[in-house]
PDBQT receptor file of N, H, CA, C and O in Angstrom, charges set to zero:
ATOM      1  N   UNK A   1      20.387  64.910  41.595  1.00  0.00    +0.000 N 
ATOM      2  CA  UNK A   1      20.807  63.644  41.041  1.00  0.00    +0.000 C 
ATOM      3  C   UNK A   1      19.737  62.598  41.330  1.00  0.00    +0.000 C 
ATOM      4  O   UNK A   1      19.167  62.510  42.417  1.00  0.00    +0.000 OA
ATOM      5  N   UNK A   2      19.481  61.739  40.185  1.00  0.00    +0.000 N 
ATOM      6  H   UNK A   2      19.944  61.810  39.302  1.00  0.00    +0.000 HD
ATOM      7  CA  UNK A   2      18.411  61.023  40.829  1.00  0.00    +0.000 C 
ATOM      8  C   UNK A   2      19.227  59.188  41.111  1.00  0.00    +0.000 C 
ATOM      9  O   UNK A   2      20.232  58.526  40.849  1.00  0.00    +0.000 OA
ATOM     10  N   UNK A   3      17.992  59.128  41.764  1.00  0.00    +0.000 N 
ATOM     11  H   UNK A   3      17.176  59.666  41.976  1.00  0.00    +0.000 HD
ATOM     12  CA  UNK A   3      18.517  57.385  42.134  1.00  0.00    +0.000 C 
ATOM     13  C   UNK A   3      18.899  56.288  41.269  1.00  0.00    +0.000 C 
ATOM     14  O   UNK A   3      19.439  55.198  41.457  1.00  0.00    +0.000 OA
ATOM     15  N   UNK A   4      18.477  56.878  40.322  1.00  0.00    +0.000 N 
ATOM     16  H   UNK A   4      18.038  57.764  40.170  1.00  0.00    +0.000 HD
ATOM     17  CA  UNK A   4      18.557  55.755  38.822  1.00  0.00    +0.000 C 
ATOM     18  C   UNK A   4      20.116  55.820  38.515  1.00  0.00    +0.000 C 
ATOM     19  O   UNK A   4      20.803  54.803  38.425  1.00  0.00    +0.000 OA
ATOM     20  N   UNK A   5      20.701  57.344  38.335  1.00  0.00    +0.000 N 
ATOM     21  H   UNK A   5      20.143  58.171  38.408  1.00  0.00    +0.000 HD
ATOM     22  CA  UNK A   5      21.966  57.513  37.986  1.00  0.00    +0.000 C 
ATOM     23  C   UNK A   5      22.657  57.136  39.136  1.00  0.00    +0.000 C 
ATOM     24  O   UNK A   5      23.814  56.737  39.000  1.00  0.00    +0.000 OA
ATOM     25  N   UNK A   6      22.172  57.187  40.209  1.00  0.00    +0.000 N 
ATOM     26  H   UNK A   6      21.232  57.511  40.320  1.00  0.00    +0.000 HD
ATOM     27  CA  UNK A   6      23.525  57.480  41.385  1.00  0.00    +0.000 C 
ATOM     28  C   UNK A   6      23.776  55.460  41.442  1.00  0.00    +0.000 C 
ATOM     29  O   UNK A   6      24.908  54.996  41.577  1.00  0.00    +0.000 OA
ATOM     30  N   UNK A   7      22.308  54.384  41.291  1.00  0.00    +0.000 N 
ATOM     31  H   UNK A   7      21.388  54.761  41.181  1.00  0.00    +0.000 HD
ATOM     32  CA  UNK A   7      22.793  52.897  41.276  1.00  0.00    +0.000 C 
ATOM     33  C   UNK A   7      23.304  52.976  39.742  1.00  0.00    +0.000 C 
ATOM     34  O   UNK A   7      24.350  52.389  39.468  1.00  0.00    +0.000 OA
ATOM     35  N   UNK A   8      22.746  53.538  38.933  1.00  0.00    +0.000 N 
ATOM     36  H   UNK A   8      21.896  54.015  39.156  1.00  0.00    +0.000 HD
ATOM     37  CA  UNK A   8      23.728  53.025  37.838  1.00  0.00    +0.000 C 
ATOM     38  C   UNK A   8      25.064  53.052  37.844  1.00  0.00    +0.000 C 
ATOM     39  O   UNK A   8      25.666  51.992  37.668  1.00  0.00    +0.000 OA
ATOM     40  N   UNK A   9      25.909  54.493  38.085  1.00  0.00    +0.000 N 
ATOM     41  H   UNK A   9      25.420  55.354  38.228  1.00  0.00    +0.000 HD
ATOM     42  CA  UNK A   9      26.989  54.905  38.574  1.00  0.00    +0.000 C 
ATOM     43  C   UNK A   9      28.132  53.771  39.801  1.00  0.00    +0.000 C 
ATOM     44  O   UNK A   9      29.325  53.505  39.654  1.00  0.00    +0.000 OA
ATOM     45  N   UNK A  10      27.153  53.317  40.969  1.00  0.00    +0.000 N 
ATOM     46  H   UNK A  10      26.184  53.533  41.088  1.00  0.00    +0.000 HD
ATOM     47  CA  UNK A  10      27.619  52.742  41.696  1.00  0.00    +0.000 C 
ATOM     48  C   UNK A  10      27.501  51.150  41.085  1.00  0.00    +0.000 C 
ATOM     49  O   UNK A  10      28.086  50.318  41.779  1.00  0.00    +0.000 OA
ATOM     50  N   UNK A  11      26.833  50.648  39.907  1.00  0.00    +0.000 N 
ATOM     51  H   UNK A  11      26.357  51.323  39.343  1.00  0.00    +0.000 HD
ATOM     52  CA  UNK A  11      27.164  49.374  39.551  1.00  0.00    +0.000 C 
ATOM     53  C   UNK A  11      28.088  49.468  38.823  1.00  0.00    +0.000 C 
ATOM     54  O   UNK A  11      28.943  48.586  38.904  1.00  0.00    +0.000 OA
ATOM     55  N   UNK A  12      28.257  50.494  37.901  1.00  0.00    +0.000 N 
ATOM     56  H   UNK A  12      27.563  51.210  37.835  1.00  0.00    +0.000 HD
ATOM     57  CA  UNK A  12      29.489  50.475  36.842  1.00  0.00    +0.000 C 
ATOM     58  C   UNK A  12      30.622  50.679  37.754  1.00  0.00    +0.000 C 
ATOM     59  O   UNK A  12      31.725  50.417  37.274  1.00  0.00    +0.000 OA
ATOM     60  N   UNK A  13      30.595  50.960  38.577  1.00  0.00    +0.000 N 
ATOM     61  H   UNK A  13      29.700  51.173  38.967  1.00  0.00    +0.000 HD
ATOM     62  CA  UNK A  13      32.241  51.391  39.733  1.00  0.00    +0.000 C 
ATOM     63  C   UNK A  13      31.760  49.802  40.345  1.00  0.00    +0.000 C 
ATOM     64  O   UNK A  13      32.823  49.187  40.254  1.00  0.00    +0.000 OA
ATOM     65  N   UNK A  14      30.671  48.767  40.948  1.00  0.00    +0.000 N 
ATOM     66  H   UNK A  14      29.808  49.267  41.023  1.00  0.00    +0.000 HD
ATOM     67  CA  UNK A  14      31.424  48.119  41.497  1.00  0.00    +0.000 C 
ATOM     68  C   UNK A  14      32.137  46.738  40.100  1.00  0.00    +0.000 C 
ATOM     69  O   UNK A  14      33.081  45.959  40.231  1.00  0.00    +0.000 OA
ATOM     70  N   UNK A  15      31.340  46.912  39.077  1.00  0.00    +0.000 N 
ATOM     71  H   UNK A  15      30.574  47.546  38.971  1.00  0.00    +0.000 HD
ATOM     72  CA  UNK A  15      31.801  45.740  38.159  1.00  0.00    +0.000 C 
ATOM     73  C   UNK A  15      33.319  46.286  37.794  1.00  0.00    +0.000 C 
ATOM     74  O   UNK A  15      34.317  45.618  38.065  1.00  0.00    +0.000 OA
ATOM     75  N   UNK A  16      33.370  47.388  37.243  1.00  0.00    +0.000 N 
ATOM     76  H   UNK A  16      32.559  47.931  37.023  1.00  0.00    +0.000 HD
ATOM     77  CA  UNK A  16      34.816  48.117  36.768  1.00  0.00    +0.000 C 
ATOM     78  C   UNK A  16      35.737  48.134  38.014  1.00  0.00    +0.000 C 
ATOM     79  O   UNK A  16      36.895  47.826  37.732  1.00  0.00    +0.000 OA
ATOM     80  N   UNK A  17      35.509  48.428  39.375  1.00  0.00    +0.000 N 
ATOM     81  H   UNK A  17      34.568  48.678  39.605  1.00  0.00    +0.000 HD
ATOM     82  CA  UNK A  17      36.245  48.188  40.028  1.00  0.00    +0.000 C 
ATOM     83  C   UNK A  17      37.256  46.615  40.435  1.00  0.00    +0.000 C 
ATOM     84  O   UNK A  17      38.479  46.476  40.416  1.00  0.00    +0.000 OA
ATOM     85  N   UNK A  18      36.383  45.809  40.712  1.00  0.00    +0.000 N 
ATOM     86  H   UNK A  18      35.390  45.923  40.727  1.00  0.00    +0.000 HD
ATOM     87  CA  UNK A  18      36.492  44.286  40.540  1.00  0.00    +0.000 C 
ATOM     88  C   UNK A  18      37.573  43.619  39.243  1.00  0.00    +0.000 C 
ATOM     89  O   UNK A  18      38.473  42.791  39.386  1.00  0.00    +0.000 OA
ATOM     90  N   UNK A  19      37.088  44.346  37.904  1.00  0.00    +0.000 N 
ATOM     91  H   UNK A  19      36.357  45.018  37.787  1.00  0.00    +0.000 HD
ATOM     92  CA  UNK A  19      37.920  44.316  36.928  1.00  0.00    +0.000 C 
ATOM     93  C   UNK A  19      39.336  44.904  37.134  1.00  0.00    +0.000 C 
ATOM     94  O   UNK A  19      40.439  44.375  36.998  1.00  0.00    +0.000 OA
ATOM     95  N   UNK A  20      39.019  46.010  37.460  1.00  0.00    +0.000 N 
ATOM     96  H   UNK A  20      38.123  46.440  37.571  1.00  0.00    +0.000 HD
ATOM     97  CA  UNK A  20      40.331  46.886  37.534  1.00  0.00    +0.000 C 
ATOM     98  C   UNK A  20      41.104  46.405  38.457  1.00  0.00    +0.000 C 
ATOM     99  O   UNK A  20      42.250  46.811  38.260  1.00  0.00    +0.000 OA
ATOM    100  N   UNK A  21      41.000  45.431  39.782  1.00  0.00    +0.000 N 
ATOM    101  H   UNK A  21      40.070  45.101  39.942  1.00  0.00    +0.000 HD
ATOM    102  CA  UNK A  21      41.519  45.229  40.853  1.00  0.00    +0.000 C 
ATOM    103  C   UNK A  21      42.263  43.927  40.364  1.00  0.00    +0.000 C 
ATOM    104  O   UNK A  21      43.324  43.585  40.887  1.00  0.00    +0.000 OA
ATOM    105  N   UNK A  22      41.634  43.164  39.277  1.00  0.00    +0.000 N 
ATOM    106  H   UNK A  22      40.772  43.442  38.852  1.00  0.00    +0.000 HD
ATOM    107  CA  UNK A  22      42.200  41.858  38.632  1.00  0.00    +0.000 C 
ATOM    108  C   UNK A  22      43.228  42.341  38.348  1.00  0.00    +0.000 C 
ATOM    109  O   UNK A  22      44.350  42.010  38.732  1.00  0.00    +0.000 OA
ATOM    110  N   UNK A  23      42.764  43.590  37.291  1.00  0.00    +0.000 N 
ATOM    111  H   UNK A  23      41.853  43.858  36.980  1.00  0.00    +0.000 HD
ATOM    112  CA  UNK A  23      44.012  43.733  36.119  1.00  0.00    +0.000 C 
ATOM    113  C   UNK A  23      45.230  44.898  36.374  1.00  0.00    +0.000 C 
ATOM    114  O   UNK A  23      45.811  45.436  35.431  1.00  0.00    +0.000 OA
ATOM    115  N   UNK A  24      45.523  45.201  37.809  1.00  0.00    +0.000 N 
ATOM    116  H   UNK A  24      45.051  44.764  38.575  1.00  0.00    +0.000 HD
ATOM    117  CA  UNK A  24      45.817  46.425  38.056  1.00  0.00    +0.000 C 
ATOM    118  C   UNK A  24      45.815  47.825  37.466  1.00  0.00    +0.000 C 
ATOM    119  O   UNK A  24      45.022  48.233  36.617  1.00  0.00    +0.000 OA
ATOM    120  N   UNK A  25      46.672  48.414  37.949  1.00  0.00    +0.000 N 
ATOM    121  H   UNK A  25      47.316  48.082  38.638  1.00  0.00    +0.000 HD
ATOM    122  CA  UNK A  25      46.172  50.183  37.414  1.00  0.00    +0.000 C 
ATOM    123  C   UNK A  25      46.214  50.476  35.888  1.00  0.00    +0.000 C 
ATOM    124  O   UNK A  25      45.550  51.410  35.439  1.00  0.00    +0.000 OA
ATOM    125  N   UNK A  26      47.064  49.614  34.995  1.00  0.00    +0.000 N 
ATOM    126  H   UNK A  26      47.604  48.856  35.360  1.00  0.00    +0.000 HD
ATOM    127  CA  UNK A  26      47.096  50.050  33.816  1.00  0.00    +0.000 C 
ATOM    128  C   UNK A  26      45.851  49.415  33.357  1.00  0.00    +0.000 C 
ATOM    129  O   UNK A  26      45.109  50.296  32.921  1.00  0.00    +0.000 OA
ATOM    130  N   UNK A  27      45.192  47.977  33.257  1.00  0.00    +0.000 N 
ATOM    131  H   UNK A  27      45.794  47.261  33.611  1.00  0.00    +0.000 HD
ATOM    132  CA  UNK A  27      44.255  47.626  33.436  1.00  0.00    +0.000 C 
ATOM    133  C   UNK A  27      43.038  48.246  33.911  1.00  0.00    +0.000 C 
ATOM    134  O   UNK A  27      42.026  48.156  33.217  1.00  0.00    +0.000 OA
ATOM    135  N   UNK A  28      43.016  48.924  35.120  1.00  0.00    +0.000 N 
ATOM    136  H   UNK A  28      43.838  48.996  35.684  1.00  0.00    +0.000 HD
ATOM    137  CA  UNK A  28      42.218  49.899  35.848  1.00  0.00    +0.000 C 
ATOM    138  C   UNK A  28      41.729  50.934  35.127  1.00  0.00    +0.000 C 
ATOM    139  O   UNK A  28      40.533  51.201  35.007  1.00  0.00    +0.000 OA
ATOM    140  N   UNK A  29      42.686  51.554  34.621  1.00  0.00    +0.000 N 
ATOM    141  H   UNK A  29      43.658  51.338  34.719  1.00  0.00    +0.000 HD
ATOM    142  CA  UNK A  29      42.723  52.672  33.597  1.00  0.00    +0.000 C 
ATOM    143  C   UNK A  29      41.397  52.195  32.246  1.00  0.00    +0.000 C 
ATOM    144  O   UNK A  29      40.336  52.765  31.993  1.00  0.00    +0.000 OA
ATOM    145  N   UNK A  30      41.922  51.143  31.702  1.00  0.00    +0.000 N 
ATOM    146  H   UNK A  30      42.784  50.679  31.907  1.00  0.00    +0.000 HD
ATOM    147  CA  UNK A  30      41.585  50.566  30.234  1.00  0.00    +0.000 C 
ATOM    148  C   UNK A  30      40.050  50.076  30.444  1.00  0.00    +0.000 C 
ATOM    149  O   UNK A  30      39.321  50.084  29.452  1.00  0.00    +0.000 OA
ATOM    150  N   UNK A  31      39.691  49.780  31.308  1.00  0.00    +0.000 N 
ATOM    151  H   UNK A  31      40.284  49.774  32.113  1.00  0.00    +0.000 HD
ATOM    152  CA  UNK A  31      38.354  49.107  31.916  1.00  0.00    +0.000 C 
ATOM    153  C   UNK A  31      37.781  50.408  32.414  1.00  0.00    +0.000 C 
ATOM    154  O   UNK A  31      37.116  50.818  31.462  1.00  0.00    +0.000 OA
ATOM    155  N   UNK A  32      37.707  51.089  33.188  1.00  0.00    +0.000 N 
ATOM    156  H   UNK A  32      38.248  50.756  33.961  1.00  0.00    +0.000 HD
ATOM    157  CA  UNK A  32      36.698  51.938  33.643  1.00  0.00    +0.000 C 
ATOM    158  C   UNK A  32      36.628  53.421  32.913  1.00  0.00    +0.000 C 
ATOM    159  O   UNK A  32      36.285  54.383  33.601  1.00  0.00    +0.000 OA
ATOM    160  N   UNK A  33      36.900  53.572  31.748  1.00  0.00    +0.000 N 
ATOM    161  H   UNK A  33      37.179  52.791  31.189  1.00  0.00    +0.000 HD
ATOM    162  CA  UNK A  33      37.260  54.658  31.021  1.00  0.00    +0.000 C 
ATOM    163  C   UNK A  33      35.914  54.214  29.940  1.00  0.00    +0.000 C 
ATOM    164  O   UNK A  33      34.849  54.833  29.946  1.00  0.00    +0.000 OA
ATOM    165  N   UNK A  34      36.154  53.225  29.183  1.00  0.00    +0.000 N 
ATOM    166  H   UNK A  34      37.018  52.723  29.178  1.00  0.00    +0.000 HD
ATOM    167  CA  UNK A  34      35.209  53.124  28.559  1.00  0.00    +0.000 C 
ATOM    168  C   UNK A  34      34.058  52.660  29.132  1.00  0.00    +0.000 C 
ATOM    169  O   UNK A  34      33.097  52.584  28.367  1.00  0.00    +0.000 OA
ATOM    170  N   UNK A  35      33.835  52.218  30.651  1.00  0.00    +0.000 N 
ATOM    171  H   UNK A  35      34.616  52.280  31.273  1.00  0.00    +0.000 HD
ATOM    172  CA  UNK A  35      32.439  51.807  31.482  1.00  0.00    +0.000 C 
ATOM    173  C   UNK A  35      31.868  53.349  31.543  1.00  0.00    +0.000 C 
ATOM    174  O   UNK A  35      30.682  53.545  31.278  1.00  0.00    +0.000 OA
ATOM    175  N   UNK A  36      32.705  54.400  31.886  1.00  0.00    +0.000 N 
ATOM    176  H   UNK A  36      33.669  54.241  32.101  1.00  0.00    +0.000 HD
ATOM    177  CA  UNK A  36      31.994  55.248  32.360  1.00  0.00    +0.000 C 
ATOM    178  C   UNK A  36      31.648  56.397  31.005  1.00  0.00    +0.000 C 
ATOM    179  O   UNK A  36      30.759  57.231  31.175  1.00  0.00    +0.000 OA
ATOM    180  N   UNK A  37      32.237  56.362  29.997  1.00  0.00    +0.000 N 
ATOM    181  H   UNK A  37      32.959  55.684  29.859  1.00  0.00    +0.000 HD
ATOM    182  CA  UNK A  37      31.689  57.118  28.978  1.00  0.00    +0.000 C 
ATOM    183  C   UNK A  37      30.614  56.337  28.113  1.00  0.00    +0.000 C 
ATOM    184  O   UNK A  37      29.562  56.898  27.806  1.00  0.00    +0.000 OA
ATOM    185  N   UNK A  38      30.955  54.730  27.633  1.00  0.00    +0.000 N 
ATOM    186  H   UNK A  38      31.809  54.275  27.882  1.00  0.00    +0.000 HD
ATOM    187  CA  UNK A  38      29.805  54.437  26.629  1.00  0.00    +0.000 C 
ATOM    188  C   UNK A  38      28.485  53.973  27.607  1.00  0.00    +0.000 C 
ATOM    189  O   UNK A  38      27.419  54.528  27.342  1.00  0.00    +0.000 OA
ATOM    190  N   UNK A  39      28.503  52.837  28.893  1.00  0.00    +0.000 N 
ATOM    191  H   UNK A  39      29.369  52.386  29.108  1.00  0.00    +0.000 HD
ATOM    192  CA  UNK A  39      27.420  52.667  29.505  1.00  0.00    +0.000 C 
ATOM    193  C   UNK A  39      26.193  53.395  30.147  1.00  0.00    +0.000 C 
ATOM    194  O   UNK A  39      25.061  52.948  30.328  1.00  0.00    +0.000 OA
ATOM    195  N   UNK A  40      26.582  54.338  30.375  1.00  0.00    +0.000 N 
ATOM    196  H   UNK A  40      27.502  54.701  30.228  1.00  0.00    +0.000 HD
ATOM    197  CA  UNK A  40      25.459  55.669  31.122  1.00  0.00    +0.000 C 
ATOM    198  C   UNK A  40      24.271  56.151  29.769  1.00  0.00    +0.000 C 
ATOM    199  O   UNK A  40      23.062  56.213  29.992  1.00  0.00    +0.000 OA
ATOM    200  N   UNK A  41      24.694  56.365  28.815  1.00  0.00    +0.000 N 
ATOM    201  H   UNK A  41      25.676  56.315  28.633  1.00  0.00    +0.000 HD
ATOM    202  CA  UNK A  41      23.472  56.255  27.640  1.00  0.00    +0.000 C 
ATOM    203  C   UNK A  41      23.117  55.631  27.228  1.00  0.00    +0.000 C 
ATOM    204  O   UNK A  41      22.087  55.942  26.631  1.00  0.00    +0.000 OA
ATOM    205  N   UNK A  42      23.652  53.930  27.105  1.00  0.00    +0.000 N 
ATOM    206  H   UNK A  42      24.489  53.678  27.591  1.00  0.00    +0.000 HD
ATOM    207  CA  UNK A  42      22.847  52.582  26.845  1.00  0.00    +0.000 C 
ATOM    208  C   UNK A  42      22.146  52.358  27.840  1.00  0.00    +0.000 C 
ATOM    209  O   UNK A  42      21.206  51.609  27.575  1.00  0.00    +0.000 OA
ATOM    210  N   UNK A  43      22.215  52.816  29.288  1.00  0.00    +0.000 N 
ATOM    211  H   UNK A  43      22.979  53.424  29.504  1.00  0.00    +0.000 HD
ATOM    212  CA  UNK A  43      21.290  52.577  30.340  1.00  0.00    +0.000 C 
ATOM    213  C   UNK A  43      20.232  53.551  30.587  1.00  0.00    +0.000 C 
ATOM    214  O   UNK A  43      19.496  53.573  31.574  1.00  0.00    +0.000 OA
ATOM    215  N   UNK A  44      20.224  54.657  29.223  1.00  0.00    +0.000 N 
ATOM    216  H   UNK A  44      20.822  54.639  28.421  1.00  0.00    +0.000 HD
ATOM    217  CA  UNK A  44      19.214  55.455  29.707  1.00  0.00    +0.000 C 
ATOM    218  C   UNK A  44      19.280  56.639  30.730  1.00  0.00    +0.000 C 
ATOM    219  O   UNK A  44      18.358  57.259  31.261  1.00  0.00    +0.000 OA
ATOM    220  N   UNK A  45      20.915  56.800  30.876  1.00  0.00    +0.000 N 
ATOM    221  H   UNK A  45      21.663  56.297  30.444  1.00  0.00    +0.000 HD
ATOM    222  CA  UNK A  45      21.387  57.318  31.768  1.00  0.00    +0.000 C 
ATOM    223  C   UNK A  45      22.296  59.335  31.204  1.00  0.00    +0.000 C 
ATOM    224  O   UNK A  45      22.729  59.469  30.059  1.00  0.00    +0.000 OA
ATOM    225  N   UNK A  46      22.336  59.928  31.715  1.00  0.00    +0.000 N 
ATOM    226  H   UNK A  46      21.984  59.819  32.645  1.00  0.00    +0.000 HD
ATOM    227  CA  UNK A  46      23.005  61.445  31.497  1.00  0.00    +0.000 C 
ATOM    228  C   UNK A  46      24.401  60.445  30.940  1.00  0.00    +0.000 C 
ATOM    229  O   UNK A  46      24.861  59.353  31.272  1.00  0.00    +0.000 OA
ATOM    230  N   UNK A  47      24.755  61.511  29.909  1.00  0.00    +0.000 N 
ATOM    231  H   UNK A  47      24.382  62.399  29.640  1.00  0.00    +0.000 HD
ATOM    232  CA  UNK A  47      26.269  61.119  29.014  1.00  0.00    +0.000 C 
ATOM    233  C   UNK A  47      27.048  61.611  29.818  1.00  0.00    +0.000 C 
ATOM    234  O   UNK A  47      26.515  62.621  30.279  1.00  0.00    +0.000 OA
ATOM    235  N   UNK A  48      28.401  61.388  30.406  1.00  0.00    +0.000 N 
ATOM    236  H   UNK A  48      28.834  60.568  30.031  1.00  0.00    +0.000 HD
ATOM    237  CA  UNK A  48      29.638  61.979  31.078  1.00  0.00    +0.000 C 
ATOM    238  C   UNK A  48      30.314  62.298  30.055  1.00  0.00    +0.000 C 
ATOM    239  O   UNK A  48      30.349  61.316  29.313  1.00  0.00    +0.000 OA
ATOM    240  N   UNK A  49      30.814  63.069  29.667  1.00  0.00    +0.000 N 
ATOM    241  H   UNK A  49      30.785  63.866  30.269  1.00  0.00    +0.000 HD
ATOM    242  CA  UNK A  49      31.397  63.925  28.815  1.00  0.00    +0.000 C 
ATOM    243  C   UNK A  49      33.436  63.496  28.982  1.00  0.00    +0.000 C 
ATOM    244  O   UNK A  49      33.975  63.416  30.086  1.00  0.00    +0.000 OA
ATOM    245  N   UNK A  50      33.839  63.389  28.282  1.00  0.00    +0.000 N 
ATOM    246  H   UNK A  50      33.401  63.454  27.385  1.00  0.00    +0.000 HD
ATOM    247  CA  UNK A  50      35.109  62.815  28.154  1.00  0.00    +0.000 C 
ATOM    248  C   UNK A  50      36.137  62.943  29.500  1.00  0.00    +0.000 C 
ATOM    249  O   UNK A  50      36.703  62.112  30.210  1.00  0.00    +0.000 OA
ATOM    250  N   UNK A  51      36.057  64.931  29.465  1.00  0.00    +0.000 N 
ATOM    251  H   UNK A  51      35.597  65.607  28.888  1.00  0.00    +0.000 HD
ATOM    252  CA  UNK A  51      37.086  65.581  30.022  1.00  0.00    +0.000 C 
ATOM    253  C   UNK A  51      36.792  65.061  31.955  1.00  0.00    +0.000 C 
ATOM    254  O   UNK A  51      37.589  64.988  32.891  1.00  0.00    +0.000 OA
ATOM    255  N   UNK A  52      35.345  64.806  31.871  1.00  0.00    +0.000 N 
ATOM    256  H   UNK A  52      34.698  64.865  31.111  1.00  0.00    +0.000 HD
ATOM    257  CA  UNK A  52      34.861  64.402  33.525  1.00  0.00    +0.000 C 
ATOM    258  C   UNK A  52      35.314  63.169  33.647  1.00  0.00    +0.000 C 
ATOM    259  O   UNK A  52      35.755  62.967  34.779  1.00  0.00    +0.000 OA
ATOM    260  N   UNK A  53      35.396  62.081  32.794  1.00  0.00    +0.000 N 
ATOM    261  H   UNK A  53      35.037  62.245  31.875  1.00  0.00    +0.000 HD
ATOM    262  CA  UNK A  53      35.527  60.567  32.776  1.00  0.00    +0.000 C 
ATOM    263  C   UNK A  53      36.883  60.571  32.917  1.00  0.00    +0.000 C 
ATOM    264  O   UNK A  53      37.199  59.458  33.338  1.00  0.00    +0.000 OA
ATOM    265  N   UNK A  54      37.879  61.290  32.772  1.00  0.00    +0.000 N 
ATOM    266  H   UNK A  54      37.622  62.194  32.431  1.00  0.00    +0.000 HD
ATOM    267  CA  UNK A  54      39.078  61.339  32.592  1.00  0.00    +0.000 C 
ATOM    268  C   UNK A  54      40.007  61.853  33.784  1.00  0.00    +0.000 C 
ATOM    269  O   UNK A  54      41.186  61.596  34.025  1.00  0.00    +0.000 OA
ATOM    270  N   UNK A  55      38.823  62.900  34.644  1.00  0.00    +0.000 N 
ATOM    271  H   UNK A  55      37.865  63.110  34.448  1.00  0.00    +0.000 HD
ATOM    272  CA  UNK A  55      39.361  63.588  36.076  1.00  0.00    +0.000 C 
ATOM    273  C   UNK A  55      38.837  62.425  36.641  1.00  0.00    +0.000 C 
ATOM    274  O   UNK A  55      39.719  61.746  37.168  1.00  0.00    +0.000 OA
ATOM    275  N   UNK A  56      37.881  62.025  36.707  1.00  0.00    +0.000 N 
ATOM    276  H   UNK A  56      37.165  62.577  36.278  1.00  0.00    +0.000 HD
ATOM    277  CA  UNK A  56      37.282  60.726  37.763  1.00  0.00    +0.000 C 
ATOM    278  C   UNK A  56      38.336  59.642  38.097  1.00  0.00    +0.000 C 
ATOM    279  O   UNK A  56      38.586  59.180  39.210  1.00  0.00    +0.000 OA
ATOM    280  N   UNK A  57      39.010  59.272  36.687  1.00  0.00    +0.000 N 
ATOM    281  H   UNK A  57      38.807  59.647  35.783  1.00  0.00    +0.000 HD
ATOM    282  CA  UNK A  57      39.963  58.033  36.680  1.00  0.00    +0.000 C 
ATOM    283  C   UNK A  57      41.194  58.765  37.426  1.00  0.00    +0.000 C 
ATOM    284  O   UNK A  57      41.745  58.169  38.352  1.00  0.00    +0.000 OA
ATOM    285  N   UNK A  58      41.744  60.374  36.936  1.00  0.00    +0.000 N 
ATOM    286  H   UNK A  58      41.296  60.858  36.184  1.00  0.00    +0.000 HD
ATOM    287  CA  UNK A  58      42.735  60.996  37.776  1.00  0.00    +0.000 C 
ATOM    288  C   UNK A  58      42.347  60.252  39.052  1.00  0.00    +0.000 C 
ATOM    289  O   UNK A  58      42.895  59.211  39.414  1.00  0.00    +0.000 OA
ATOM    290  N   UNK A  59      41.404  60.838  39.675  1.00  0.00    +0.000 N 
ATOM    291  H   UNK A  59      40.958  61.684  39.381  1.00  0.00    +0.000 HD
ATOM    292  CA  UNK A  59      41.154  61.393  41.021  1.00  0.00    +0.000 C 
ATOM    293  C   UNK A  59      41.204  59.606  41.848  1.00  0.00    +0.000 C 
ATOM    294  O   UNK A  59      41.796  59.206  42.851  1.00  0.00    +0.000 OA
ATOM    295  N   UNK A  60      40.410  58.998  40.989  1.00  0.00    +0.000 N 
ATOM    296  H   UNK A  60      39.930  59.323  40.174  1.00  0.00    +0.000 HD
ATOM    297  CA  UNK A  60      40.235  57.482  41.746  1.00  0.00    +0.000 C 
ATOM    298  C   UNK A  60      41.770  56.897  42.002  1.00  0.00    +0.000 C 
ATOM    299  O   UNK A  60      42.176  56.348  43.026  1.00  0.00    +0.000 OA
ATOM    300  N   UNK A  61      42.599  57.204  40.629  1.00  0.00    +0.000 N 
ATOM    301  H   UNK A  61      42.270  57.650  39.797  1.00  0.00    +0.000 HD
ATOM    302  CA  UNK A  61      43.708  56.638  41.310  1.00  0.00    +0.000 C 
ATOM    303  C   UNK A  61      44.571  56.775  41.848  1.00  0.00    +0.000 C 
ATOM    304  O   UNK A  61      45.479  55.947  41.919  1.00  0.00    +0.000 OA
ATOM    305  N   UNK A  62      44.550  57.839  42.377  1.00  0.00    +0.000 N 
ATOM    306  H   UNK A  62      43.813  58.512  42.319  1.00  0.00    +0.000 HD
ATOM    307  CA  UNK A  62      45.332  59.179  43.416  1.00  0.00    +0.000 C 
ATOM    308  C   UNK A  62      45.237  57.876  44.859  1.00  0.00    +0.000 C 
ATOM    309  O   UNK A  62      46.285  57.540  45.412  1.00  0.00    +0.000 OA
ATOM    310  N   UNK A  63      44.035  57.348  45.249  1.00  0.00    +0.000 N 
ATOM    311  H   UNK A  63      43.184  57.621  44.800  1.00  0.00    +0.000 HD
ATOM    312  CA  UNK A  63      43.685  56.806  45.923  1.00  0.00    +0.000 C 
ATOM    313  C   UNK A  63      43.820  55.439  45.588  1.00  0.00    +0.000 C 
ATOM    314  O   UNK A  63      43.041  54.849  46.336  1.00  0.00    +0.000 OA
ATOM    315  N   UNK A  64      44.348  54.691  44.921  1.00  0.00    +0.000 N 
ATOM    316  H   UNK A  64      44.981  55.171  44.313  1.00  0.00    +0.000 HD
ATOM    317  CA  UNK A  64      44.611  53.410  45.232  1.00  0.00    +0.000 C 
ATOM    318  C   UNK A  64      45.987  53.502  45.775  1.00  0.00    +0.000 C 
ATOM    319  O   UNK A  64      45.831  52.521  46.502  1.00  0.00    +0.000 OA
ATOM    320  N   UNK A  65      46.967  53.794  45.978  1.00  0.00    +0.000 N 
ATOM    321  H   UNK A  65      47.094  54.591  45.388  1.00  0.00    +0.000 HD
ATOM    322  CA  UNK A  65      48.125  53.645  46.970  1.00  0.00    +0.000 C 
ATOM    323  C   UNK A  65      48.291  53.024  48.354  1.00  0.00    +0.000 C 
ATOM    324  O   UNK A  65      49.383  53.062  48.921  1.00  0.00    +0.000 OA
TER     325      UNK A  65
């Protein structure tokens, strides 16, 4: 993994996070779904593929409780 993806990755989680924390989980949901599939190839970045963008949001919000 290189460094480019891993800060890109970690800016889109901290702006989408921040968002998502405004707008809670349904909000949460609606905001970081489309950060993490359309932004990563406008930045020049590897595409995340739907079905991964979709376990990520599972998995993240397993953990907001």
């Amino acid at each position: 993994m290189s460094f480019t993806l891993i800060a890109g990755l970690a800016s889109i989680g901290a702006v989408g996070g921040f968002f998502a924390g405004l707008l809670g989980f349904g909000g949460g949901v609606i905001v970081m779904f489309p950060l993490l599939y359309y932004i990563p190839p406008l930045l020049d970045l590897a595409r995340i593929d739907a079905k991964t963008v979709a376990a990520v949001r599972a998995i993240s919000s397993s953990f907001r409780d």
